[in-house]
N, C-alpha and C positions, 0 to 999 in steps of 0.2 A: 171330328172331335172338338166338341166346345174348350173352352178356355178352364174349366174346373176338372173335365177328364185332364185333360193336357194337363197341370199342376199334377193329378195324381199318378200319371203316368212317368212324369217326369221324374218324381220324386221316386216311385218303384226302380224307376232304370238308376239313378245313382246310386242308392242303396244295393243295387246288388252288381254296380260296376265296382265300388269299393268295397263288396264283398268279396271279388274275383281279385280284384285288385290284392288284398292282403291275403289271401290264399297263394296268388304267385309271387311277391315279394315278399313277404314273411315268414307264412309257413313251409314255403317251397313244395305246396301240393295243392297244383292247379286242379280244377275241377273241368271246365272246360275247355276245348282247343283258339288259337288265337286267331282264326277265323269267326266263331262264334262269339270270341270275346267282342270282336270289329262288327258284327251285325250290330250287336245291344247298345256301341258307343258310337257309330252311326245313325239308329234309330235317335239317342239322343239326342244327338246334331242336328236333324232335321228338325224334331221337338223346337229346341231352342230357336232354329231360323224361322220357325211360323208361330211361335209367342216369344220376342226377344224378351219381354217384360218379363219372363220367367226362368231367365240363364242367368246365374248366379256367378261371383267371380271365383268363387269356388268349387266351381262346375267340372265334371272328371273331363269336359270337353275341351277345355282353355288350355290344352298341351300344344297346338298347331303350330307355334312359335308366331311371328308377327315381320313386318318391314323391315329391311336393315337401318341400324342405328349408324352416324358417322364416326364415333368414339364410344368409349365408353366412361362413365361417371365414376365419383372416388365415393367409397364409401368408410365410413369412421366407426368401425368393432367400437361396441359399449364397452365389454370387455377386451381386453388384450388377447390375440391369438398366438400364445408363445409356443415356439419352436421345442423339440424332445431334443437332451442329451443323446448320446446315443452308447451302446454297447456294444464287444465285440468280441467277447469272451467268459467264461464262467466266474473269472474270479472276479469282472467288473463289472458282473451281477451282483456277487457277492458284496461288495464294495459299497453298493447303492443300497445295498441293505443296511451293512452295518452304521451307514453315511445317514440311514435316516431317523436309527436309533439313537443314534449316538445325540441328534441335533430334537430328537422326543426325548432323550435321557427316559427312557426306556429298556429293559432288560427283557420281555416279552416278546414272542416274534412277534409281526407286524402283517396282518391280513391285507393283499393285495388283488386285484380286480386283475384278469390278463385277457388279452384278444390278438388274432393277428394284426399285425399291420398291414395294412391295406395297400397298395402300389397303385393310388390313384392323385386324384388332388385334392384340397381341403377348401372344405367352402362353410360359410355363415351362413345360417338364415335367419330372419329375425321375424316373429312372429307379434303382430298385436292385435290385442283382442280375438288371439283366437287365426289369427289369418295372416297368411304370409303378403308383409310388403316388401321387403328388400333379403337379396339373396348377394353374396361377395366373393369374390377369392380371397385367401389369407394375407394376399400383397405383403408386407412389409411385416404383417404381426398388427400395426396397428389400424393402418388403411389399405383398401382392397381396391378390389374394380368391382363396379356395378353389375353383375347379371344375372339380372333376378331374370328378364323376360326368356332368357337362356335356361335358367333353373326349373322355370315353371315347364317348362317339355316333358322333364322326365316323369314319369310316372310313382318311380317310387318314393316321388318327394310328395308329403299331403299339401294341397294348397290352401287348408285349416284345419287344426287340432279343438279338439277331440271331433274326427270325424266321422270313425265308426261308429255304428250303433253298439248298443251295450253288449250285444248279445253275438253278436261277430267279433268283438276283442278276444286278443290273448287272455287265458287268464292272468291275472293280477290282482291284488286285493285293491278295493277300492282305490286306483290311481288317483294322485291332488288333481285339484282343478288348475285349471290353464291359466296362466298369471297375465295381467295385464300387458309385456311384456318380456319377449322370453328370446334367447339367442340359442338355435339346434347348429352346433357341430357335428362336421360329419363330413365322408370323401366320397368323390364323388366318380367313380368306374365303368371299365369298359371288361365284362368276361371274356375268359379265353374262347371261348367255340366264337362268339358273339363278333371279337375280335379278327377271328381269320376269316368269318364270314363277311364282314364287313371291306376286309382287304381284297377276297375274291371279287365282289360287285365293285370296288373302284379299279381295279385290275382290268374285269370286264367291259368297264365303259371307258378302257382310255387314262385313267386318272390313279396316279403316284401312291403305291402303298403306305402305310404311314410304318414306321421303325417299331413302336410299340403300342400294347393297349393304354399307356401311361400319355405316352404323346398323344394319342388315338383320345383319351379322355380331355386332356386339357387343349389341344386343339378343336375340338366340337364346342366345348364349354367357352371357350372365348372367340366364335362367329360372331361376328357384326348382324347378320343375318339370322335369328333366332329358327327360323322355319327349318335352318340345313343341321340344326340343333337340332331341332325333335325329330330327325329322318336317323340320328343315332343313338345307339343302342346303349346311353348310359341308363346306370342303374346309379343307388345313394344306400348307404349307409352310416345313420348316425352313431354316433359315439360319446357325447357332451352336451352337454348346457353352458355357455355363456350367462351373460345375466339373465337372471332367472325373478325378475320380482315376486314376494310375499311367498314361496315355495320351500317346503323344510326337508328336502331330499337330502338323506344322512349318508348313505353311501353309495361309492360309485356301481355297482352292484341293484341300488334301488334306480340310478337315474336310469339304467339301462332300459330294466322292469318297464319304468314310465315309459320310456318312451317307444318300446313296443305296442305297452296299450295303448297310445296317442295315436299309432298307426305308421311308424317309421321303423325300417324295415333296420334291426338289429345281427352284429354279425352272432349266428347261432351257435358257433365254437368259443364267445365268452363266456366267462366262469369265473369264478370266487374260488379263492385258495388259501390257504392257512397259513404260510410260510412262503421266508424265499425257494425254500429246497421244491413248492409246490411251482413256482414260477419257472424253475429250471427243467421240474419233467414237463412242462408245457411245452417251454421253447424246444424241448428235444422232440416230444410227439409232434408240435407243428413243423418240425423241420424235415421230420419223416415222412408226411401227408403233406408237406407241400407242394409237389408234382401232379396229384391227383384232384386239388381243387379247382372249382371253376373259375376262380379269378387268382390274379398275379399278388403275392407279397414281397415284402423282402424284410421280413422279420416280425416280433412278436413287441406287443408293448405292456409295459407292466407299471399300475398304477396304485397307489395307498390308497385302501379301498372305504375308508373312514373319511369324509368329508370333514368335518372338526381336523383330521389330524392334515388334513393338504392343507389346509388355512394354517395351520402352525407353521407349517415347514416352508411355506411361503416359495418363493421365486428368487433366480440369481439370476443377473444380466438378462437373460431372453428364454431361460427354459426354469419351468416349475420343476423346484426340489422333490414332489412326490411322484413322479412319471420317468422315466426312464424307455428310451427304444431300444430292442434288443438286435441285432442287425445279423441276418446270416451273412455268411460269406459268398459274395457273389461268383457264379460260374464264368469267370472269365479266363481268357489263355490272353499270353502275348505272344505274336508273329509278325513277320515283314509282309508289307505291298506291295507286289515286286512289281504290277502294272495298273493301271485303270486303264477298262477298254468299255467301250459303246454297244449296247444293245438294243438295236431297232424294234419294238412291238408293232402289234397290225394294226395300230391306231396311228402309229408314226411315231407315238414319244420316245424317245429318246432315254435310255437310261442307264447310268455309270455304273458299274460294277470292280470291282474291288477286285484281283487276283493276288493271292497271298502265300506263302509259303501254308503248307496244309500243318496244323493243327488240330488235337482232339479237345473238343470244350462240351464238358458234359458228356463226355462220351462219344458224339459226334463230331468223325472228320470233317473240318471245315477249310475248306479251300477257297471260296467265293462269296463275298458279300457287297448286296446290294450299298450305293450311297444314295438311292435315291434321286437325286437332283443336283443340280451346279450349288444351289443356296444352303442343303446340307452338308454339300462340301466347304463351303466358303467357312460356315458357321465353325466348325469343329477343326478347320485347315488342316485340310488332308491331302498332302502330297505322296507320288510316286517315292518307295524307297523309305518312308515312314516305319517304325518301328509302337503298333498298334497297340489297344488291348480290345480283344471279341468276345462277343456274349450271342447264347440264343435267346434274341430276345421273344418274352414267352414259351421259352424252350424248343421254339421249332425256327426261325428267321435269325440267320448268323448278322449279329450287325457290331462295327465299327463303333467301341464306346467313348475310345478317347486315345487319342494321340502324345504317344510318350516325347516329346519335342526334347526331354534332356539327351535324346539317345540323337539327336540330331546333329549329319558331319558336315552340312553346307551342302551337300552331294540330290537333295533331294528335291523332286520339280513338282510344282505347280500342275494342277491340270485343270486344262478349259474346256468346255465342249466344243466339240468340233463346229465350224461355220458350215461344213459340205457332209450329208451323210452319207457316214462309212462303207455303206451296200450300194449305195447308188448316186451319189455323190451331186444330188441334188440341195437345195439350196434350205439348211435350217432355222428355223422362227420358232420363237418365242414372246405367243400372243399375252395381251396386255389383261395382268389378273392373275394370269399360270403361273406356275413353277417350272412346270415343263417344258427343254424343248421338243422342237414336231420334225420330222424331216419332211416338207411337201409335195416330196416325190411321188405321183400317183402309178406309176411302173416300177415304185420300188420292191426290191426281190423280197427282202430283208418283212415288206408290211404282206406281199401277197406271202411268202410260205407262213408267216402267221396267219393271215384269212383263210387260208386254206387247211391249216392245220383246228385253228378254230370252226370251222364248217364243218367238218368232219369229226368235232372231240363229243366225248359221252353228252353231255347236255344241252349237243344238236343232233347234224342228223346221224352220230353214232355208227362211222363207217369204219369196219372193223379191219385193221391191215393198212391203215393208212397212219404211220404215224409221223414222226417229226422225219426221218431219215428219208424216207420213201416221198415224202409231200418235196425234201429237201429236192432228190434226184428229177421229181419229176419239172419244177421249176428250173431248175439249173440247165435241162435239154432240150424247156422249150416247149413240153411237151401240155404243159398246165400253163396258162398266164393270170386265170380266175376262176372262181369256182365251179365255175358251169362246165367250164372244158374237163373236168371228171367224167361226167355222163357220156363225152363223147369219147371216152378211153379207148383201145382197142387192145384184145391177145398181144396184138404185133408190135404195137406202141412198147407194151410192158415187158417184153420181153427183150425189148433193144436196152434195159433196162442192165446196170453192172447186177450181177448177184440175185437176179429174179430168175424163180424157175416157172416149168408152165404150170404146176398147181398153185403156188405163190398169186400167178397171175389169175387164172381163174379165181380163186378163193377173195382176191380183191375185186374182180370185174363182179360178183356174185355178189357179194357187199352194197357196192356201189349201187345194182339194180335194186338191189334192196329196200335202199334209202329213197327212191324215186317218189314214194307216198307217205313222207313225213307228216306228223302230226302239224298244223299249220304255227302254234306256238314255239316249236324243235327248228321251222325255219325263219321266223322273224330272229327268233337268238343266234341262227346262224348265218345270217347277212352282218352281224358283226358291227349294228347299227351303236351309234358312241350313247353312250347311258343308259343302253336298251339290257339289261341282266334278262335271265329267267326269270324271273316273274313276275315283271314289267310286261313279256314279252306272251306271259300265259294271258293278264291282264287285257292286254291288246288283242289276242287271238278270240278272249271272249266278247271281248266290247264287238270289235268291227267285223269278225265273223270271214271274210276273204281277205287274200294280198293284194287283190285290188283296192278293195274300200280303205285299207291302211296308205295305201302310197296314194290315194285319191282324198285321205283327210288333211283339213286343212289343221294348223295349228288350235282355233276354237275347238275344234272335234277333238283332237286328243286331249285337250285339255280337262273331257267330258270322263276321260279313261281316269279312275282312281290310282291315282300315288303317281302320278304322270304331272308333273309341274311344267315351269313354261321355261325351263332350259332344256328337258327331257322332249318338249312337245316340238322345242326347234330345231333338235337333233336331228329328229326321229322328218321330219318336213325337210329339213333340210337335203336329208340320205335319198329322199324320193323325188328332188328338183334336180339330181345329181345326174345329167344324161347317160356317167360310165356305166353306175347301178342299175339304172333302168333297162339298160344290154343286159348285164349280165341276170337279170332279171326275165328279158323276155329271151336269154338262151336256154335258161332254168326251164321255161314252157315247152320251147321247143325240142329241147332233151326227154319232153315226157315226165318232168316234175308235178305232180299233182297235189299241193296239200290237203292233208284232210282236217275238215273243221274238229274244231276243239270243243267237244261234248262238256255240258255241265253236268255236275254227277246224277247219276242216275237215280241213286238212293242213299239215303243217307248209314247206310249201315256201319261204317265206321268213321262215324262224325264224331270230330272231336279226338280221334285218335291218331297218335303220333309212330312210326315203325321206323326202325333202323334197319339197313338189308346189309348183312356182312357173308362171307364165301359165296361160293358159288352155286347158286339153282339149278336143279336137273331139270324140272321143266318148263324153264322160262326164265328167259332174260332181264337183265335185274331194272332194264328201262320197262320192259314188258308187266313185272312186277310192280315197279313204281307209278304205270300207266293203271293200273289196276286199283288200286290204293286209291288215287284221285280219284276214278272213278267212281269210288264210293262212299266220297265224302272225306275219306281220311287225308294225311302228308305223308309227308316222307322226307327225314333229315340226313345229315350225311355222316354225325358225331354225338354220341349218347350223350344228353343232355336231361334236366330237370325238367322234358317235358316228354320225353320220351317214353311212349307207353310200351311198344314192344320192339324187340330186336329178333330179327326172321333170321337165323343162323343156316347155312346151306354146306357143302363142303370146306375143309380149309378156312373157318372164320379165324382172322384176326385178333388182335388185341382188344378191340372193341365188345368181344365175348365177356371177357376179364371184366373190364369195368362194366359190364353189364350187371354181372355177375355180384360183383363186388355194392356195387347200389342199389341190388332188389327188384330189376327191372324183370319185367316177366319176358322168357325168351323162349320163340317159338318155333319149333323143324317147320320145312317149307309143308309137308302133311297140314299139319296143325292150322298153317298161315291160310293152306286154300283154304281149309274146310272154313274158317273165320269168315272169307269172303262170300262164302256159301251160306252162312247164316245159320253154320249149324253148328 
């Protein structure tokens, strides 16, 4: 390819990456899958690495994130970023009505603009000429923190306005032109599926869930490190203009309009409304639907939707007269902590748990909440004996939100992490950089029934009968010390077993043989390697092809595997320089362990297609199912989402039906599913 195809090709791929691009952040109707999305923005990467003269800084490529910084710089809002009042009840909605009439002397209701409130962080960006130079947190209102290099990751921030073509915009009547420069408000999120998927994979490699997708957001956005920024799953939504030069946007209602067509991804449930009485059935319909969206709020915001009339009503101390936040009432309970005790994972960290007098919050009984770490306890001073208040946060993770200290009798302790861990009372570290501590015991009981329980769970090698209780008994008699010694089980073994009978026993020895010819992807995820998730580990299975050539790469080589960086690629060297692993490794052979290579799909017949598998399948296993789907090009997710094409419903489906149902998604009997895969 000469140097003028290449410009035209180039230009082909960005146009229609930011074609894809505002189809999934905007219109929330992807076209194609995010596989195919990664070919086209790949292809362009390579483009740009063999004519650099032709990569723009506005390139859909410039998300990679960059070096870590040592601090971060202060940046000085043109306009003030002031803080919302806030609301907490009907009548002081009402209040803020009559409060704004009274100060228009005005007897006319007052047309107001409403959206949810968003439960993320607020960031600046400041646009010139067209192009984003600096991006901020809201810091103080007047001055932020620098990070723009952090901003530019996400995807649904444009990194220049107007960047789509005319003919891919929202409609909107002719949008103004783009002011020499301009400040985009807007927050800056992490969605709920997006969120617990994100806690699953640092769960998997070892590394401390985060409490919410709020912290989950503002921790990503303030890495030092911009690269471990773009590896998360924020999303943006604007909402405002800052200074805005030479631009005559009359109402908040029109600046929305704009900034859809500019290519900034607007929340879709805003709306213009006639009255307060229209603000109020808002906040009640979004308080009803608040369960069922894919991101976190915690209330609704309502703005005077006349631009002339916010400039009259001006600003008091730190919040604008024309804006108001409307706040639901948070789902919280208070109860006692009667203990913090230690829970050893099979990576060895270490982690506090919270036992509490049980409580229902939200409906669910809650008895035990994660603290996370020593440093989230220190933060929040949470002693034993403490009188709390809990929330779930994101409606599923009961967390500790605050510590009622007036309720405090002197009576209440302190808690440290232990120096010796609790299972095996070997000696605990905490390396320099973690949060975590580690217990370093490599005979700890506490980390083998985790690896062992992990070896065996659905998305490895899927051994059915072997669950936490059973993995427990067999550890504790000696009869398991690592994962290989399963293969060599015996009737006799299991039968010496409390509470096994002899089909119990069969039916797990039968399992067990079962799993002897794992897909070889099914068992890199389950050696339980630190940073190595699913599909890191499908990645790896494709690249190097046997368990040999993986425990035979050196750190360059993996580094050759995509999404595999060079903490992943030390991990992953690390686990194979490990003499213990490598026994258990070459007992895995001698047991008759085989894996079988990890086929690339055959055909692409459902390319691009997303399915959700809920109940149970009469003829095939839902890994057997989900093995099938890849095979054909298609995914397979675990939570109906906005990319979710079909949901395969089998006996006994879940809740997951409901919301299928309830979003349009097309849902298919397993009949239906094969004959799809059949191409008929």
């Amino acid at each position: 390819m000469n140097h003028e195809e290449a410009q035209r090709r180039i230009e082909a791929l960005t146009r229609l990456i930011l074609h894809h691009n505002q189809r999934y952040y905007q219109l929330d109707a992807p076209e194609i899958s995010d596989a195919d999305y990664d070919v086209l923005l790949r292809e362009l990467q390579a483009l740009e690495a063999q004519f650099p003269d032709l990569a723009t800084p506005d390139s859909p490529t410039q998300r990679v994130g960059a070096p870590p910084l040592e601090k971060f710089g202060a940046v000085s809002h043109l306009t003030s970023m002031l803080s919302l009042a806030n609301a907490f009840s009907d009548d002081e909605i009402r209040e803020f009505d009559r409060r704004c009439r009274r100060l228009l002397e005005r007897d006319a209701p007052i047309r107001y603009t409403v959206e949810p409130k968003l439960d993320g962080l607020a960031v600046n960006l400041r646009y010139e000429r067209g192009a984003l130079m600096v991006g901020s947190t809201r810091g103080d209102g007047t001055v932020g923190e620098d990070v723009t290099r952090n901003l530019r990751t996400i995807s649904a921030i444009p990194l220049a306005i107007p960047r789509l073509p005319a003919d891919i915009r929202p409609a909107a009547p002719d949008p103004p032109a783009v002011p020499e420069t301009i400040e985009i408000r807007g927050e800056v999120c992490i969605e709920r599926d997006a969120f617990l998927a994100l806690n699953r994979r640092r769960e998997e490699e070892g590394e401390a869930p985060f409490a919410n997708p709020r912290n989950a957001a503002a921790g990503s956005l303030r890495q030092l490190d911009s690269r471990i920024t773009a590896r998360r799953p924020l999303t943006f939504f604007a909402y405002a203009v800052g200074t805005a030069q030479g631009t005559n946007l009359r109402t908040q209602g029109e600046v929305l309009r704009t900034l859809a067509a500019w290519g900034f991804t607007v929340n879709p449930l805003a709306r213009q409304v006639e009255d307060i009485d229209g603000c109020l059935d808002f906040f009640r319909y979004i308080g009803g639907i608040r369960e069922s969206l894919p991101y976190e709020i915690d209330g609704i915001v309502i703005k005077v939707d006349e631009i002339p009339l916010q400039e009259r009503l001006g600003a008091v101390a730190r919040s604008p007269r024309w804006a108001l936040a409307c706040k639901f009432a948070a789902i919280r309970e208070e109860t006692l902590i009667e203990d913090i005790v230690v829970q050893v994972g099979r990576t060895g960290v270490l982690t506090p748990v919270a036992l509490m007098q049980p409580v229902r919050v939200g409906g669910v009984l809650v008895s035990r909440a994660t603290l996370h770490n020593q440093d989230e306890i220190d933060r929040k001073d949470v002693r034993i004996g403490d009188r709390v208040l809990v929330q779930r946060a994101g409606d599923v993770i009961p967390e500790v939100v605050e510590v009622l200290k007036s309720h405090r009798q002197g009576t209440e302790k302190p808690f440290r992490m232990p120096e010796f861990c609790p299972e095996c009372h070997s000696r605990v570290v905490r390396l320099d950089g973690e949060a975590a501590h580690r217990c370093i015991g490599m005979a700890c009981p506490a980390q083998i029934r985790e690896r062992i329980a992990h070896f065996a769970s659905r998305g490895a090698l899927d051994i059915e009968g072997l669950g936490e209780k059973m993995v427990a008994q067999l550890v504790s008699s000696g009869l398991v010390s690592d994962p290989a010694d399963l293969f060599f089980l015996t009737k006799e073994n299991l039968l010496s077993l409390e509470r096994t009978a002899d089909k119990s026993a069969g039916n797990l020895l039968a399992a067990i043989g079962s799993a002897k010819q794992p897909a070889l992807d099914r068992l890199i995820f389950a050696l339980g390697i630190r940073h190595v998730g699913e599909q890191t580990a499908k990645r790896l299975a494709f690249s190097l092809g046997t368990l040999t050539q993986l425990a035979a790469a050196g750190e360059d080589d993996l580094l050759k595997v995509r999404d595999v960086g060079p903490e992943v690629a030390a991990a992953i060297a690390r686990f194979f320089r490990e003499p213990a692993n490598l026994r258990v490794i070459e007992k895995l052979r001698a047991a008759g362990v085989v894996p079988r290579p990890v086929e690339q799909p055959r055909t692409a017949a459902l390319s691009g297609k997303t399915f959700l598998f809920t109940g149970t399948l009469s003829r095939m296993g839902r890994n057997e199912a989900k093995a099938l789907v890849e095979s054909l090009g298609g995914t397979v997710s675990n939570s109906v989402t906005k990319t979710t094409d079909y949901v395969v419903a089998g006996t006994d489906p879940g809740s997951k039906i409901r919301k299928a149902q309830q979003t349009g998604i097309t849902i298919l009997d397993e009949d239906a599913f094969l004959a799809m895969t059949k191409g008929e």
